[in-house]
C-alpha positions in Angstrom: 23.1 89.6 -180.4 19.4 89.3 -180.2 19.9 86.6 -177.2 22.0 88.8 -175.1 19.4 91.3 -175.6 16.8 88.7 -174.5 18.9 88.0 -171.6 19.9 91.4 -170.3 15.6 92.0 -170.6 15.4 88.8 -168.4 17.8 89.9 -166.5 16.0 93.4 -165.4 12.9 92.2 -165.3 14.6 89.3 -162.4 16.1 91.7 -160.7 12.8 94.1 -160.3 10.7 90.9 -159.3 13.5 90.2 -157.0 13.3 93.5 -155.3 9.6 93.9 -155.3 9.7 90.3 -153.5 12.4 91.5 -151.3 11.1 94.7 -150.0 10.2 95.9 -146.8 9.4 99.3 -144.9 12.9 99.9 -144.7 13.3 100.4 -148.7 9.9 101.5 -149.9 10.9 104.9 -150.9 13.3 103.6 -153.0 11.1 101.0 -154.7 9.7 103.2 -157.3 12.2 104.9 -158.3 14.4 101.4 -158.7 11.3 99.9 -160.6 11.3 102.8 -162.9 15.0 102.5 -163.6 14.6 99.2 -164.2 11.9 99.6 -166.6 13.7 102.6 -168.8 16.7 99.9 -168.9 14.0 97.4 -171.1 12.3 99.9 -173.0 15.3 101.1 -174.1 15.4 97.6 -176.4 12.3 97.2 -177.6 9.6 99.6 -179.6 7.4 100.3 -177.3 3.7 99.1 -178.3 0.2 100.0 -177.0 0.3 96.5 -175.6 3.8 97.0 -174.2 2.8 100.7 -172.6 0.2 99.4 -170.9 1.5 96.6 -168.9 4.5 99.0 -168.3 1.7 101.6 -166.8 0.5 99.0 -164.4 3.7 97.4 -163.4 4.7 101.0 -162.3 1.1 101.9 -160.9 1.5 98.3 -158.8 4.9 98.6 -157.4 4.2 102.2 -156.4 1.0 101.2 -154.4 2.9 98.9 -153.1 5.9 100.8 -151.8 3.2 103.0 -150.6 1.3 100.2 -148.8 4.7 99.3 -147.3 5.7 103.2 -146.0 2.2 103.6 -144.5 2.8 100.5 -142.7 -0.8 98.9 -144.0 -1.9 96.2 -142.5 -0.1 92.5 -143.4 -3.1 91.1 -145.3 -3.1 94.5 -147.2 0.8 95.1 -147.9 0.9 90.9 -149.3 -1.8 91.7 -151.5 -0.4 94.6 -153.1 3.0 92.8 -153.2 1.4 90.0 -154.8 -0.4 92.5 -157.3 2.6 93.9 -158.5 4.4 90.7 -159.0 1.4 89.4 -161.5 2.3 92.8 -163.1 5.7 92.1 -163.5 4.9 88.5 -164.8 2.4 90.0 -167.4 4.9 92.7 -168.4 7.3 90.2 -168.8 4.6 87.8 -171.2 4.2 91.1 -173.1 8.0 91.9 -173.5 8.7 88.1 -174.1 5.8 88.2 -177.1 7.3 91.6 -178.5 11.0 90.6 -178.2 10.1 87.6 -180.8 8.4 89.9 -183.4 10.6 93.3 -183.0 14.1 91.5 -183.5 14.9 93.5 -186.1 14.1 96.8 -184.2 16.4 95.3 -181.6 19.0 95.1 -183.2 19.0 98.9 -184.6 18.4 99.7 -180.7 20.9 98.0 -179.8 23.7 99.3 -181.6 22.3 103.0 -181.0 22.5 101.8 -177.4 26.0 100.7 -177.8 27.2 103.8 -179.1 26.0 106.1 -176.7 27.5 103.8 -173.7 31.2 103.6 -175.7 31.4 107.3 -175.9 
């Protein structure tokens, strides 16, 4: 069980690097709010440590600077470099949730079964 919790972490954390790689002026406003969803989806799983809370903080503080680089319509240089910020965010998030996911298995799996009982009501 503790793999497919692994995996669906993996799997949210992909799909918010894909978006935040993906992105363009056209969805900006919805990046936060999408990396945000994203991110309640893995915390969910895991018990959320200093460590954990602040990479969290700045993967949320770097996608939303650069969804607002994007909306403002920033220069190239400027909008790359905040996208680029906020993937390395996403990467150390990921290090940090990776890390925690091997020493909080036993968490997990309490999390996860609360987490399966609220979404089989």
């Amino acid at each position: 069980m503790i793999d497919e919790v692994q995996n669906y972490l993996i799997s949210e954390i992909e799909t918010l690097r894909s978006a935040v790689f993906r992105a363009g002026a056209l969805n900006a406003k919805a990046l936060g709010p999408s990396a945000e969803a994203h991110l309640e989806n893995v915390l969910r799983f895991v018990v959320v440590s200093p460590e954990i809370e602040d990479a969290t903080f700045a993967t949320v503080t770097r996608v939303a600077l650069f969804a607002r680089s994007l909306y403002a319509q920033a220069e190239i240089a400027a909008i790359e470099q905040a996208r680029r910020d906020a993937l390395a965010a996403i990467d150390a998030l990921a290090t940090v949730l990776e890390r925690a996911t091997l020493t909080q298995a036993g968490a997990m799996e309490s999390r996860l079964d609360a987490a399966i009982a609220v979404l089989s009501r």
